[in-house]
N, CA, C and O of each residue as an XYZ file, in Angstrom:
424
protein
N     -14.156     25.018     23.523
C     -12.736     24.787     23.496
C     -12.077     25.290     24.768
O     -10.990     25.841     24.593
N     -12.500     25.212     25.942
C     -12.335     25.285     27.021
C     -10.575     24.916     27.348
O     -10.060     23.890     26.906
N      -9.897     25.813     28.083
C      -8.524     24.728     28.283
C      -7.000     24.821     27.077
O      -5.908     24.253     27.102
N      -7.572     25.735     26.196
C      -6.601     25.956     25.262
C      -6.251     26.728     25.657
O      -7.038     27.469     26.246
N      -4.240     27.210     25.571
C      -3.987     28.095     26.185
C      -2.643     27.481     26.491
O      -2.249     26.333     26.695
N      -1.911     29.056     26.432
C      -0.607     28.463     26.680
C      -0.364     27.366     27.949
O       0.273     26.313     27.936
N      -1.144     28.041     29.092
C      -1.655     26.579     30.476
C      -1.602     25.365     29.990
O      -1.168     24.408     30.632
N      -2.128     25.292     28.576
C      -2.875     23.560     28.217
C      -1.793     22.831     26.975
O      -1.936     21.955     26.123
N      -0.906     23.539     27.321
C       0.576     23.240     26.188
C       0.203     23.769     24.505
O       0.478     22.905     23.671
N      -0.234     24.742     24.084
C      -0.296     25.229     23.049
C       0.926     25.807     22.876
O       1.335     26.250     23.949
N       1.774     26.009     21.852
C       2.828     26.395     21.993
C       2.890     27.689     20.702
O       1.763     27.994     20.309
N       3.579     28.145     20.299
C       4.054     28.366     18.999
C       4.968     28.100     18.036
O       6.130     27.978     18.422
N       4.675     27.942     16.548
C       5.885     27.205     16.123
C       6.988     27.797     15.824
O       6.651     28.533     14.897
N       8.033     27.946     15.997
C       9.349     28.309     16.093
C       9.900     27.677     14.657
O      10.098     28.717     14.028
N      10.175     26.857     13.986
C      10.828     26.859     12.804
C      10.000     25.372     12.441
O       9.077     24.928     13.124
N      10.625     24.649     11.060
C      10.543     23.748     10.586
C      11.346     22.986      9.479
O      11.517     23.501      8.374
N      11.874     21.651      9.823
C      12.987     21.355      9.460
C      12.280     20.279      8.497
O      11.423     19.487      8.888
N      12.836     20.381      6.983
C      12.201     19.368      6.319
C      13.495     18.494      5.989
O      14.583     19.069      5.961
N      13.415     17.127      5.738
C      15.018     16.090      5.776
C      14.051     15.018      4.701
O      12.851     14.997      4.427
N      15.149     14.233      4.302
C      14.658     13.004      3.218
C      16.313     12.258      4.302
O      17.221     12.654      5.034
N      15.659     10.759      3.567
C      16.966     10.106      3.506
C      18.141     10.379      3.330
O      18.390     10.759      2.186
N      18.884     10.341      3.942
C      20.462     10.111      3.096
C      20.815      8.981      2.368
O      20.117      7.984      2.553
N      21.777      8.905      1.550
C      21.803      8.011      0.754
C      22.218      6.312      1.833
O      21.606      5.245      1.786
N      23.171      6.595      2.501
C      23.496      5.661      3.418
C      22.115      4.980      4.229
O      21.760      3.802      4.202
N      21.611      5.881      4.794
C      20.046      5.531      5.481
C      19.130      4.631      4.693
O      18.710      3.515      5.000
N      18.946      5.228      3.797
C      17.947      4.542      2.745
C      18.355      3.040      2.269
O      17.705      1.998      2.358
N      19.490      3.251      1.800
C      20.227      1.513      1.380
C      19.911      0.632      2.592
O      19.434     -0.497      2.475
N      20.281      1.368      4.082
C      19.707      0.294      5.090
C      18.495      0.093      5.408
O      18.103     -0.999      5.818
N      17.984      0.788      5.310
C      16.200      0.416      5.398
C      15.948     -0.204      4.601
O      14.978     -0.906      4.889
N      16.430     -0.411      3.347
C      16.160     -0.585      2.073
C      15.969     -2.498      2.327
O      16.601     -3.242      3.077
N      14.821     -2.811      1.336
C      15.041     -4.212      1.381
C      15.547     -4.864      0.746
O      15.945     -5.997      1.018
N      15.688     -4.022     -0.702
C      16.052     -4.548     -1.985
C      16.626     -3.351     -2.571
O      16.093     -2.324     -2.152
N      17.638     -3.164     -3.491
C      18.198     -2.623     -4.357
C      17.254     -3.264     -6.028
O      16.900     -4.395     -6.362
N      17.149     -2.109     -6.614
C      16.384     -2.485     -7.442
C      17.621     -1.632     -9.131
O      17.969     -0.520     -9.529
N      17.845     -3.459     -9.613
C      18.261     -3.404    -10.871
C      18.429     -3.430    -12.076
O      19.122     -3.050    -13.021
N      17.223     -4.234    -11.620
C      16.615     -3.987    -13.496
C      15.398     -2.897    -13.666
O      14.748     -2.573    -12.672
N      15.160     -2.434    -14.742
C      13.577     -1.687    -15.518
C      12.962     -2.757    -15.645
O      12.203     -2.183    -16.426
N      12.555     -3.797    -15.620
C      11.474     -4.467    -16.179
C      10.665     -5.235    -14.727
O      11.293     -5.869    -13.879
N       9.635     -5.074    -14.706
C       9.046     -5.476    -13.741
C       8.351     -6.923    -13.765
O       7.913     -7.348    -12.696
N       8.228     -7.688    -14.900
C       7.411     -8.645    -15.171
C       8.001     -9.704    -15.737
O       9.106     -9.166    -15.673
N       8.295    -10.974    -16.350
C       9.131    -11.533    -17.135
C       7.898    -12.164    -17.782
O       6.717    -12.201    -17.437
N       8.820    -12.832    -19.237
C       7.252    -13.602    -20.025
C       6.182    -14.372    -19.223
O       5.017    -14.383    -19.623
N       6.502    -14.922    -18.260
C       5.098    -15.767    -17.513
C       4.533    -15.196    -16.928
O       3.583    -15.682    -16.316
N       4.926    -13.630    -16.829
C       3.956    -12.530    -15.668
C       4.386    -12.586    -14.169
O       3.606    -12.130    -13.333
N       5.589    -13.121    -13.774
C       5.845    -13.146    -12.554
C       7.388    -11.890    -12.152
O       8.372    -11.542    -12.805
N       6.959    -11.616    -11.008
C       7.626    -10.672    -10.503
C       8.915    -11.033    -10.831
O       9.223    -12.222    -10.748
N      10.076     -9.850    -11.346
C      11.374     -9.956    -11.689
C      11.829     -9.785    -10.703
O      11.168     -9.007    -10.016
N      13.161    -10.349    -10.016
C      13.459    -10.322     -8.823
C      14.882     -9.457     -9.359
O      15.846     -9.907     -9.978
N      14.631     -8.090     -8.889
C      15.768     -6.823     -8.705
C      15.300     -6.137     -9.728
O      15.904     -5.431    -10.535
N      13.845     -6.471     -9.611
C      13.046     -5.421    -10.512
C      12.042     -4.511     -9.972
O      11.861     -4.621     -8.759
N      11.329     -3.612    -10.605
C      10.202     -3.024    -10.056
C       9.527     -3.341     -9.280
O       9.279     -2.402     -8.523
N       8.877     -4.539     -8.929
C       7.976     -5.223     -8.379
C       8.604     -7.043     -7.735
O       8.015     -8.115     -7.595
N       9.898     -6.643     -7.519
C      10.752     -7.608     -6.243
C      10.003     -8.154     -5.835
O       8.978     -7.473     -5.850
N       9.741     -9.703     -5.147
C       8.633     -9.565     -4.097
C       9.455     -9.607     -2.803
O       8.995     -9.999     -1.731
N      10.803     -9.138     -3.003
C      10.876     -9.218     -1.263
C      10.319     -7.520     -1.051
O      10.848     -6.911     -0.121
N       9.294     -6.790     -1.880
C       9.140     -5.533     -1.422
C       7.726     -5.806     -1.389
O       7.137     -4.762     -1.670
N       6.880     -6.802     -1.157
C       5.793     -7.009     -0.767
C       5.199     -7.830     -2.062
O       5.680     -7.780     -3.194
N       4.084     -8.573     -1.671
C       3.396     -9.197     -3.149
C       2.649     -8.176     -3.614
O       1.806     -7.464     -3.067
N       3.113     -8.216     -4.774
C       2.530     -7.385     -5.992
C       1.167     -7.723     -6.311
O       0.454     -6.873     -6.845
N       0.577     -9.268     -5.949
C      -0.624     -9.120     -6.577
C      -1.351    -10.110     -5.210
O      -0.735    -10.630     -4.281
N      -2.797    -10.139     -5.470
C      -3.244    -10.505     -4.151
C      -3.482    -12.666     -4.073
O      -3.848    -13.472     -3.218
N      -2.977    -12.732     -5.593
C      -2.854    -14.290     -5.713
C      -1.114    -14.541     -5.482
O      -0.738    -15.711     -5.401
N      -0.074    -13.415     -5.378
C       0.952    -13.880     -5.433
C       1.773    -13.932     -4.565
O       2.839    -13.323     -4.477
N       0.954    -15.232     -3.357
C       1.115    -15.391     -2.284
C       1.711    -14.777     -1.199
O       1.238    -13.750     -0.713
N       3.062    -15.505     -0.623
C       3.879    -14.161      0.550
C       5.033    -13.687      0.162
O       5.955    -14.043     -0.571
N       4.732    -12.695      0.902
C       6.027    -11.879      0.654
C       7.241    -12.521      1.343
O       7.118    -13.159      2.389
N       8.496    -12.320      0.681
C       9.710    -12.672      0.193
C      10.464    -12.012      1.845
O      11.484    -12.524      2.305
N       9.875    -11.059      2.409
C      10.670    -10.306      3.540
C      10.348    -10.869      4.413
O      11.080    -11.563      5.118
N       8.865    -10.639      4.587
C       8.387    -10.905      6.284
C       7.481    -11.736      5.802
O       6.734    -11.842      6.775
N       6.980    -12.476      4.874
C       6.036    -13.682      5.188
C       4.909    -13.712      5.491
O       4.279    -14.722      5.806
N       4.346    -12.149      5.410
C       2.711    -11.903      5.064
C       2.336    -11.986      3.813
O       3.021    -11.772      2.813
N       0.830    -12.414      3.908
C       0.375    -12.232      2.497
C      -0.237    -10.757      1.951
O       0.003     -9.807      2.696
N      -0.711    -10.582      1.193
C      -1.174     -8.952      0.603
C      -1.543     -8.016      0.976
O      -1.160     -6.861      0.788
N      -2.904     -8.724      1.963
C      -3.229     -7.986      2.584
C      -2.750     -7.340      4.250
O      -3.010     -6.192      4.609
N      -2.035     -8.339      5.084
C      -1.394     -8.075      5.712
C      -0.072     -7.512      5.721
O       0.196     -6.705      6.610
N       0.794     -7.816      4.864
C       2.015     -6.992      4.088
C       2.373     -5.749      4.234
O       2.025     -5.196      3.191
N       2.981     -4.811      5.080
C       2.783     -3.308      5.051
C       4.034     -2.895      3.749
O       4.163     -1.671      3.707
N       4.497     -3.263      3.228
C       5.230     -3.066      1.531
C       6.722     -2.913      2.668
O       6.844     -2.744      3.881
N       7.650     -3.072      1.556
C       8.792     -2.982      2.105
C       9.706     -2.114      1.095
O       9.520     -2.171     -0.120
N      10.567     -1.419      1.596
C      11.465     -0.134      0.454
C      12.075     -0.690     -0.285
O      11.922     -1.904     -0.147
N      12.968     -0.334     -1.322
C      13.362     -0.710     -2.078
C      14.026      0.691     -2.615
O      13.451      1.752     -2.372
N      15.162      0.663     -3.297
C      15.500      1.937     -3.803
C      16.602      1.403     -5.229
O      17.059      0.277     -5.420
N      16.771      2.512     -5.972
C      17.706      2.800     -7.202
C      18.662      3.431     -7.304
O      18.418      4.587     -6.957
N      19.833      3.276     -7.656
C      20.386      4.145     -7.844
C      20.748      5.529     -9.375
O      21.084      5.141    -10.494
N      20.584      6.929     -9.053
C      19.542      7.323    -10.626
C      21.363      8.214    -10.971
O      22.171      8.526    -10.096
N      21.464      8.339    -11.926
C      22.684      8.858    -12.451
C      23.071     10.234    -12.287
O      24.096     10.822    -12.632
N      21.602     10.786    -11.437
C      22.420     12.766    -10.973
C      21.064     12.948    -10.076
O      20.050     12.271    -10.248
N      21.221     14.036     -9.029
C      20.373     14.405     -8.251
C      19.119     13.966     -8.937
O      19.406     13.517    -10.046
N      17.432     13.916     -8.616
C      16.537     14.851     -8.904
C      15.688     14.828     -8.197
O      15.558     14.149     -7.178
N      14.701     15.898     -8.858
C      13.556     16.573     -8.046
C      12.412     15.671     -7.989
O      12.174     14.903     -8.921
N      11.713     15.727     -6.969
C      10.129     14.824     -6.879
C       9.319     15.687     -6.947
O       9.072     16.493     -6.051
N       8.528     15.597     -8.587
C       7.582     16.771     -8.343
C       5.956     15.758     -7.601
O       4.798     16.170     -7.668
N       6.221     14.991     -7.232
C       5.096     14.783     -6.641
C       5.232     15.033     -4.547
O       4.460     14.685     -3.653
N       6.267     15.603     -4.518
C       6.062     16.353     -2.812
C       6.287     18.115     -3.352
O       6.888     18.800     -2.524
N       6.070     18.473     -3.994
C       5.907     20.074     -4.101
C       4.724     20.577     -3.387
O       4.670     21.302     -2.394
N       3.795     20.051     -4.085
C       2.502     20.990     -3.223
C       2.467     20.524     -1.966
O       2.099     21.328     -1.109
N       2.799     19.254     -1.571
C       2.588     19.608      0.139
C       3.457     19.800      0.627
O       3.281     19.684      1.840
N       4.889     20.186      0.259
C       6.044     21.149      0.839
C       5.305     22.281      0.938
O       4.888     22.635      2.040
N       4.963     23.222     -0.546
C       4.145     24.498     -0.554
C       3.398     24.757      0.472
O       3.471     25.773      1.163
N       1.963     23.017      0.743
C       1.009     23.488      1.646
C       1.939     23.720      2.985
O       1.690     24.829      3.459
N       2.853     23.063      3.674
C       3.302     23.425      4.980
C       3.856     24.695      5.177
O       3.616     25.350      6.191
N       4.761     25.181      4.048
C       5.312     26.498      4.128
C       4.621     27.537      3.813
O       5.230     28.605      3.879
N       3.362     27.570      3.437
C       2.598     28.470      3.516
C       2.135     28.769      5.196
O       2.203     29.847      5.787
N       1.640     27.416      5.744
C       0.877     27.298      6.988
C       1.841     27.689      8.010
O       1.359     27.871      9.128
N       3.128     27.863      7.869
C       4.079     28.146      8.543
C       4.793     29.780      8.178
O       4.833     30.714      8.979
N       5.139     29.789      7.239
C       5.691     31.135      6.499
C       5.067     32.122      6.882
O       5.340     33.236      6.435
């Protein structure tokens, strides 16, 4: 490891700023506003202002292109979509890797 060193731009970390969307941000990135709960209708096809929109990518790999940009499934990189939920809440699925950084940092 030859070359490490403050010389070789190693630095130290000085703080760390964690941010999410704002609500304004997100609506514009956003591709779709999503309004209904139901994701499927009786023939099995994507509800449009539902869970599975296809302007937020094709949901399945027969259900051709997407509604945004006009790739199919596999080319498709998914597109956002957001809700609006009736009071703050928490995502317990980014806790532990908030935890893991603020440990590695703290």
């Amino acid at each position: 490891m030859a070359g490490l060193g403050a010389a070789a731009g190693v630095h130290r970390v000085r703080g760390v700023h964690f941010a999410a969307l704002g609500e304004e941000e997100l609506q514009a990135a956003a591709a779709v506003r999503v309004l209904s709960p139901l994701a499927w209708d009786e023939t099995g096809r994507a509800v449009p202002g539902g869970l599975y929109d296809p302007r937020m990518g094709p949901a399945e790999r027969v259900d051709g292109l997407c509604k945004t940009c006009g790739l199919g499934y596999a080319q498709c990189p998914g597109h956002l979509g957001y809700l609006k939920l009736m009071m703050p809440l928490f995502n317990p699925l980014l806790s532990d890797a908030t935890l893991y950084l603020l440990r590695g940092v703290c």
